[in-house]
N, C-alpha and C positions, 0 to 999 in steps of 0.2 A: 504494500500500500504506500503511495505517496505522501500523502496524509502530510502535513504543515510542515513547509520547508523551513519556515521563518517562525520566532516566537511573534512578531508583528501580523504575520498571516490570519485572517478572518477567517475559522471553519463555519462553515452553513449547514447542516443535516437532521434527515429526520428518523425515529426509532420508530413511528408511527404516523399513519396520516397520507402516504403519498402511495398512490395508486388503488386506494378505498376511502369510502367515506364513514370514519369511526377510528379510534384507536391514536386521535392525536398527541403527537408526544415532538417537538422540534428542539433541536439544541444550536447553541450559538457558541465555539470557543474559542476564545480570544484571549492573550495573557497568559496562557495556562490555567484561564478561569471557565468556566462552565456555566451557561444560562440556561434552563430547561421551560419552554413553553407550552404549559399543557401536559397531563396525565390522564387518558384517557381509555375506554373499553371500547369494543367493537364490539357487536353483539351474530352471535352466528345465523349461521344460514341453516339450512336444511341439510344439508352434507356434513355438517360437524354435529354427528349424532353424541349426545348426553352433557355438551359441552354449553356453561352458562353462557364466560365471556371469553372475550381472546385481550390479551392484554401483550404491551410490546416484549421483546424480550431484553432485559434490564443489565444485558455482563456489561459490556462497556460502561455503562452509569456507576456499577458493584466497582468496575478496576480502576475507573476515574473518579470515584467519590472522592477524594480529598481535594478535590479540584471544582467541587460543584460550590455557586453562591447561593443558588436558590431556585424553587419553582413558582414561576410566574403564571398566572392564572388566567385567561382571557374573559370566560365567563362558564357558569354554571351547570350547564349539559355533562349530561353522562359519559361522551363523547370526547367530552375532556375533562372531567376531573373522576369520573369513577373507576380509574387506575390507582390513583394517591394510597388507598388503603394497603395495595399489594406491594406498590411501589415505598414505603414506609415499611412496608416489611422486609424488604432487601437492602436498600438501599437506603445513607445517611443521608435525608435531605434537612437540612441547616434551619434554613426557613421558607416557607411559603407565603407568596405575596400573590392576594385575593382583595377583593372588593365588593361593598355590601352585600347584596342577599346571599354570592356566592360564599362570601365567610361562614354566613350561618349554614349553607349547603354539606360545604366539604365538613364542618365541626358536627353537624348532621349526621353526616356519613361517617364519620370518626368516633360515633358512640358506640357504630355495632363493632369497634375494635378498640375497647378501652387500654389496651396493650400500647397501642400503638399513639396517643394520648400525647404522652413526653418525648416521644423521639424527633418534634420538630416544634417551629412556634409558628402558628399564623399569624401574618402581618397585614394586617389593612390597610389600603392602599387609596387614595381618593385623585380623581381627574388630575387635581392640579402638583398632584405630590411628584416628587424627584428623588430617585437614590443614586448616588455616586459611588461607584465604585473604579480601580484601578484601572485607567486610561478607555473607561463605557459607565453612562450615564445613561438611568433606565428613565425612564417618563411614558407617560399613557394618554391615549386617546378616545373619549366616549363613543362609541358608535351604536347605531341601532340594530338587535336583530330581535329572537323571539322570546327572548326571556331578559331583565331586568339586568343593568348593570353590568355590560358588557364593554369588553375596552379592547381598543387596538395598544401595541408595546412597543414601543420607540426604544431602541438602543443605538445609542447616540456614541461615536467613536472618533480619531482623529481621520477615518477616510469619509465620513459621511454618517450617516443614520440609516441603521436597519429596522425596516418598518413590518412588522409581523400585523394583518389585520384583524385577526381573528375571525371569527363568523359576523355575517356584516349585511345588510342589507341600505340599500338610500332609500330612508324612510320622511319623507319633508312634513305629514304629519303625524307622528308616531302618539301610539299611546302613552307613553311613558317621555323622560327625558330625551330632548333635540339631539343627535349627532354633535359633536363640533369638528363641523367643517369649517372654521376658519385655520383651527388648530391645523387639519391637514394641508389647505393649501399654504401656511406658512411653513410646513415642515417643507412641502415640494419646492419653494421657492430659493427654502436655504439648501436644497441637493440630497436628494435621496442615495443612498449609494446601492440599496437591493430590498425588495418588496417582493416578500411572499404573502399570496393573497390568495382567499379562500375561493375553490374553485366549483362546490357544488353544483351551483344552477349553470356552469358554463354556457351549456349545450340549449338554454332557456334565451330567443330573442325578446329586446325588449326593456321594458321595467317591471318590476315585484309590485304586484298591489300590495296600498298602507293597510297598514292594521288596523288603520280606524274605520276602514271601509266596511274589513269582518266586521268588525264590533256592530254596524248600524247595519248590516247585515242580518246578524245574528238574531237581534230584534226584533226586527220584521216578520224573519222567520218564525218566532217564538210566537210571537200576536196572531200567527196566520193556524194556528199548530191547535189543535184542541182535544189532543188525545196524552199521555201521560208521555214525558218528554227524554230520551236516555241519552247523553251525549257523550261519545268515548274524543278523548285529545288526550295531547302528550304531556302528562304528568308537570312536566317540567316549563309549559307556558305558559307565567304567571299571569300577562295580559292576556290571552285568550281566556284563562279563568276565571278573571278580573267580569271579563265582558259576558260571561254565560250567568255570573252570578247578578251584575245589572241589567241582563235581559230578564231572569229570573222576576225583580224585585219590579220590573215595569209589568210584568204580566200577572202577579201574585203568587207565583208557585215558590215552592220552599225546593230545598236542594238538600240533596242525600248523598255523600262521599262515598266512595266507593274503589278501593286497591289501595296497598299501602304507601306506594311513594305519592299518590295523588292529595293522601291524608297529609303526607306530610309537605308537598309542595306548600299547599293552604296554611299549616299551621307555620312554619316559615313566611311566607308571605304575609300574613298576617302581624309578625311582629315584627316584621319589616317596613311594613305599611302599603306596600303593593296591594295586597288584598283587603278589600274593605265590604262588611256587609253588615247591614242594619239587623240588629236584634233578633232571634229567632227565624230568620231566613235560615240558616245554614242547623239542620236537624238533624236527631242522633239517626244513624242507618238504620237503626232494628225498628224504628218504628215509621216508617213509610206506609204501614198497614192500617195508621189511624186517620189517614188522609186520600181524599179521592185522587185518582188516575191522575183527573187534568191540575190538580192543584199539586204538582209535585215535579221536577226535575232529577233524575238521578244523572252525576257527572262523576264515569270512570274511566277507568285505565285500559287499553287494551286496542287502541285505533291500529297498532302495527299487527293484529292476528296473534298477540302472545297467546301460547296456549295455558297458562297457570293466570293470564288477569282476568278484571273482573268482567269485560267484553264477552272473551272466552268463554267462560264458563255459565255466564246465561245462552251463550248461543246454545250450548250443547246441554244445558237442562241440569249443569252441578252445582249455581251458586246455590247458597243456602239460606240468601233472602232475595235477591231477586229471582221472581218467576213470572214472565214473560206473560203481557196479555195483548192477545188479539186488536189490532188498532196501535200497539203505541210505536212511538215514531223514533227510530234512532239515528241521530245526527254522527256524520263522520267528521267531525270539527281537524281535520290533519289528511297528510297524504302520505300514501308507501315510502319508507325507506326503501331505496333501492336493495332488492331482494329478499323484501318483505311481502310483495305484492298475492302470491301464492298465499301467505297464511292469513290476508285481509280477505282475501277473494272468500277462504273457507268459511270462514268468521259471518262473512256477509252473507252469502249460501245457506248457511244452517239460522240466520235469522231470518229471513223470505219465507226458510220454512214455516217457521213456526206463525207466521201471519203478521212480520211486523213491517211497518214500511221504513223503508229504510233511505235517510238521505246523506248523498254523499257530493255530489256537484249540483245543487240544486240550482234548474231552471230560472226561480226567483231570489234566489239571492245566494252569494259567494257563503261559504260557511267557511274557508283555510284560508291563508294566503301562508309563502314561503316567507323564512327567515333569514334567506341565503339571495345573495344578488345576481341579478339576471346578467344579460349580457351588456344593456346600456349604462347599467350601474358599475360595472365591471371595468370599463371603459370611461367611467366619468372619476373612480379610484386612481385610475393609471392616469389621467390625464391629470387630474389635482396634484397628483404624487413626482408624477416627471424621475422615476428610477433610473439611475443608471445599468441594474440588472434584477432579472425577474425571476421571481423562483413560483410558481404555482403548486398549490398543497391543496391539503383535505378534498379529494377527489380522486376517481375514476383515472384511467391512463387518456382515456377520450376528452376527457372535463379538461385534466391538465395540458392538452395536446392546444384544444380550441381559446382557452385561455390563453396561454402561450401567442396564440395567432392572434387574438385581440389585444393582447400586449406589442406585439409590430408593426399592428395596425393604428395604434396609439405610438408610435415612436421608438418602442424599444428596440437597439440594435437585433438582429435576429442570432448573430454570435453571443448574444449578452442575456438571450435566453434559455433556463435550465429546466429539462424532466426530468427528477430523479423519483429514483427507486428508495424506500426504506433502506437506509444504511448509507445509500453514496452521499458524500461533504464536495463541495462549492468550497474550495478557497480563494478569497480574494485579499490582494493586496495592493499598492499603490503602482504595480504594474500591467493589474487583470484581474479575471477569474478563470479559472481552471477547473476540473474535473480531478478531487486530491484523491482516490480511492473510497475505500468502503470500510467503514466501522460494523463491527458486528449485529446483525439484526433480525430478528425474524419471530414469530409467533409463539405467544405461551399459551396454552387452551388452560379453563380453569374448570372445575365444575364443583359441586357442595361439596366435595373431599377434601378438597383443600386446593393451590396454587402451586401448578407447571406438574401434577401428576400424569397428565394425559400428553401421552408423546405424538407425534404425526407418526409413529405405527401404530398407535393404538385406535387414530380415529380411521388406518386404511382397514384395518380389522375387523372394526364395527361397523364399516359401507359394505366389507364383505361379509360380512354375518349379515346384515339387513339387504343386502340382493342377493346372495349366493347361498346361503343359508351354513349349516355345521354338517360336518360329516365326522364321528367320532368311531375308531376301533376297539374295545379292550381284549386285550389281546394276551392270555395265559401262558404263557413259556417257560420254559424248562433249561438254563441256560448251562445247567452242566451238561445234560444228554444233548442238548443241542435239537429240542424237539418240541411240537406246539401240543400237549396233550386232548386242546378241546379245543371245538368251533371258535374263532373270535367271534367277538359279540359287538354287533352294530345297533349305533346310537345317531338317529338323523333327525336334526332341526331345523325346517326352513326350507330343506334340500329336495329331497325326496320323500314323498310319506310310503313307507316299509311295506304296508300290506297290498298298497297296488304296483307294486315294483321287486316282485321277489325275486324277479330271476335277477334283473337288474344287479339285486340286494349281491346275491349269493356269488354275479362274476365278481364283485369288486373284493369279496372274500376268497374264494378261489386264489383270483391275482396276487392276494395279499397274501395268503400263504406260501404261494409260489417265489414271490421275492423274497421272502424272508427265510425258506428253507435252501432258496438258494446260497443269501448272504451268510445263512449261517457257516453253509460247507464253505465260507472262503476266510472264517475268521477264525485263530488260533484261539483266542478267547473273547469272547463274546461283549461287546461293548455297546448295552442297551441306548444309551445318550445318540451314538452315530447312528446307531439300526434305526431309531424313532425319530432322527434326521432325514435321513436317507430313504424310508419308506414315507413319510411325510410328503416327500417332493416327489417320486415315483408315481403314489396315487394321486396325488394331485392331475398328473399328463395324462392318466389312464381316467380317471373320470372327466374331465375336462374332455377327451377324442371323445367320451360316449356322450354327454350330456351338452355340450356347448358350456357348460357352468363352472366356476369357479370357486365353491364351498370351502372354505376352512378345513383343512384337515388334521383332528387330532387323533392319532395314535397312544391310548395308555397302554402299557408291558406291565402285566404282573408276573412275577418270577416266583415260579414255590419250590423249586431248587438252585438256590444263584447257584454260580461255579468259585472254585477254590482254586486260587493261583500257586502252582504247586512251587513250591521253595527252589531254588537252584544251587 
């Protein structure tokens, strides 16, 4: 690896975030000092069977922690701060530097790991604040996206200012606090030196509808609505929460909570101040049963298809207080994560069933808008900012591809533009930027067990147990006579079912005898570990010619004579 010729040289790279949308984690080392932007989860897809989240993988951080100042927060999403807890447990982070509600978020988050409590300090951070450190000066920029108090991070150096924006949308009237766009075209004026900029909606022409538009949207809809009202959004959008609970309060319906992070979005927002709602609007869940259909709002969790929220499990007939009545109307207040789309499709399917109407783009009024900027917003970043080089993150390889292209289209050298992959570093110094190599990086799957138990053989394992099914042998042997005294005994799961495949059944025992009485004559002493190797991979080619399939094959040996290595 090339990796920083100069202690002057700027490293740029990211441990997460670049060629997916999830899992942000970017570092900046300069000095021999270490900036970390963002700690985040990715949440899986359907192919990473049993696996919660996917978090970066943290050695470089572990082999450079003496060198780290701090992690810098951008804003509140799962997406980047629902790594901190794992990342806290590997790795010394010093301090973490956050900003209102997100303080109360990650401290939130930091309850369900009391362990983990003193291994670092949260530092709150406000618009106008400035931290100095050795020859980089951090400062921040308010911008708008979908949740409250979000900031872009200026690191300020002797080549320039690297401008990380965070998630970002041009919102002119936003429900919440203005952007400061003066703040940014004065930082473009005094010379950007490199602008990595969120690239979600690349592929999106245009502008992003304001938030205030849902919001009197949202209303409308509600006034028009007259059956009992369920609306699943993401947990984590305090203003769209804000505005389902004053569409509420304009129509008289009381509102019922429903999924735990959703609970706690609310109770955070609320001693925040973001959330505000008049006395007795917001009622205990259990009791929805003492108020009519139409006098009642229920707002949960579960707009991306989770199968354990609380969406989920009224579709399919498990929650244990809501139960689904004929007429009521369930609003999509959000749109698919990309490669979510499949488990909203389900979610919606199994509610149609049951007689509910379901609205998702509705005809009369907008119910989403995104939190991520489109193309003309994208373009109006790049044009205020004036970079001398361009790094596009948090996105797709296509997102960052067409971003990139709308950064040359705005001015930026097209040599001055960078795609990277998780792990490749940008160094730039007062002679360029270059391509420095590759710092270590790649996936950690976590699931309720605990953190990095699940290796990528274990999730090809479980794609091949859930398409291929199991094929198991136990197999009696005799290993001093060198002899199989009784039939193996077949165990098939997934694969073949036994009673309509006998003969089937019996060649692939046949074959299995056949090899193994072979192997035996050629071994002087019997070496069960290679035999249960070697017959492993044998059946594997012999059921695969017959079947087209690929089943898992395990072979147990039970030995009720091992052999005795005669002395010499």
């Amino acid at each position: 690896m090339d990796k920083l010729k100069s202690r002057t040289d700027i490293g740029i790279f990211a441990l997460g975030g670049m060629g997916e949308v999830g899992k942000n984690m970017y570092c900046i080392d300069y000095l021999e000092q270490l900036f970390i932007v963002d700690s985040g989860i990715l949440f899986p897809d359907e192919h990473l069977l049993g696996v919660d989240y996917v978090i970066p993988d943290f050695t470089f951080l572990k082999e450079n922690e003496h060198r780290i100042i701090g992690l810098f927060i951008t804003h509140g999403h799962e997406d980047h701060i629902g790594g901190i807890p794992f990342l806290l447990k590997k790795v010394r982070i010093p301090k973490i530097y956050a900003a209102g509600v997100t303080v109360d978020l990650i401290e939130n988050k930091l309850e369900d790991y009391p362990d983990l409590m003193n291994r670092t300090q949260i530092v709150e951070f406000k618009s106008h604040f400035e931290y100095k450190f050795r020859g980089i000066d951090v400062s921040f920029v308010r911008v708008n996206h979908s949740i409250p108090d979000t900031f872009a991070i200026v690191f300020k150096t002797e080549l320039g200012a690297i401008i990380h924006t965070g998630d970002f949308k041009i919102d002119l009237t936003p429900v919440g606090p203005s952007a400061e766009y003066a703040k940014l075209a004065n930082l473009g004026e005094e010379g950007v030196l490199c602008l990595l900029a969120d690239s979600t909606n690349a592929l999106r022409e245009g502008f992003t509808d304001s938030e205030r538009k849902i919001g009197d949207s949202i209303k409308d809809l509600f006034k028009r609505i007259e059956s009992r009202i369920i609306v699943a959004t993401f947990a984590s959008n305090m203003f769209r929460v804000q505005q389902i609970i004053e569409a509420c309060v304009e129509t008289n319906r009381k509102v019922a909570i429903f999924g735990r992070s959703m609970e706690k979005t609310i109770e955070v927002g609320q001693q925040v101040g973001y959330i505000k709602a008049p006395k007795g609007t917001i009622i205990d869940s259990s009791t929805i049963d003492n108020y009519k259909p139409e006098e009642l709002c229920l707002l949960c969790t579960g707009s991306q298809g989770e199968p354990l929220a609380a969406l989920s499990r009224v579709a399919n007939g498990s929650h244990r207080v809501i139960k689904l009545i004929p007429g009521d109307t369930i609003i999509f207040s959000s749109s698919p994560i990309p490669g979510n789309q499949e488990g909203v499709n389900r979610t919606i399917n199994q509610l149609f069933k049951k007689g509910a109407n379901i609205i998702t783009h509705s005809p009369i009024a907008d119910t989403h808008t995104t939190g991520h900027a489109s193309q003309g917003e994208l373009k109006l970043m790049l044009t205020l900012l004036k970079p001398k080089y361009f790094i596009p993150i948090h996105g797709e390889y296509r997102m960052q591809r067409v971003h990139a292209d709308l950064a040359i289209e705005t001015g930026v050298l097209p040599e001055n533009t960078f795609i990277l992959e998780n792990g490749d570093m940008v160094a730039i110094n007062d002679h360029g930027a270059r391509f420095a190599g590759h710092v270590t990086s790649g996936d950690v799957y976590i699931d309720s067990s605990g953190i990095g138990d699940i290796s990528s053989h274990l999730i090809k394992e479980r794609k091949a147990l859930s398409e291929d099914g199991m094929f198991a042998l136990i197999i009696t042997i005799d290993t001093q006579n060198k002899t199989l005294p009784i039939e193996p005994q077949v165990v098939s799961r997934g694969f073949i079912y036994m009673k309509d495949s006998e003969e089937l059944t019996k060649y692939f025992v046949d074959e299995t005898k056949k090899y193994i009485q072979a192997k035996l004559e050629e071994m002087k002493l019997v070496n069960l570990n290679l035999l249960k190797h070697d017959l492993s991979e044998e059946l594997s080619k012999i059921i695969y010619h017959k079947t087209d399939r690929k089943p898992i094959v395990i072979p147990i040996f039970m030995d009720i004579n091992p052999q005795k290595e005669k002395e010499s």
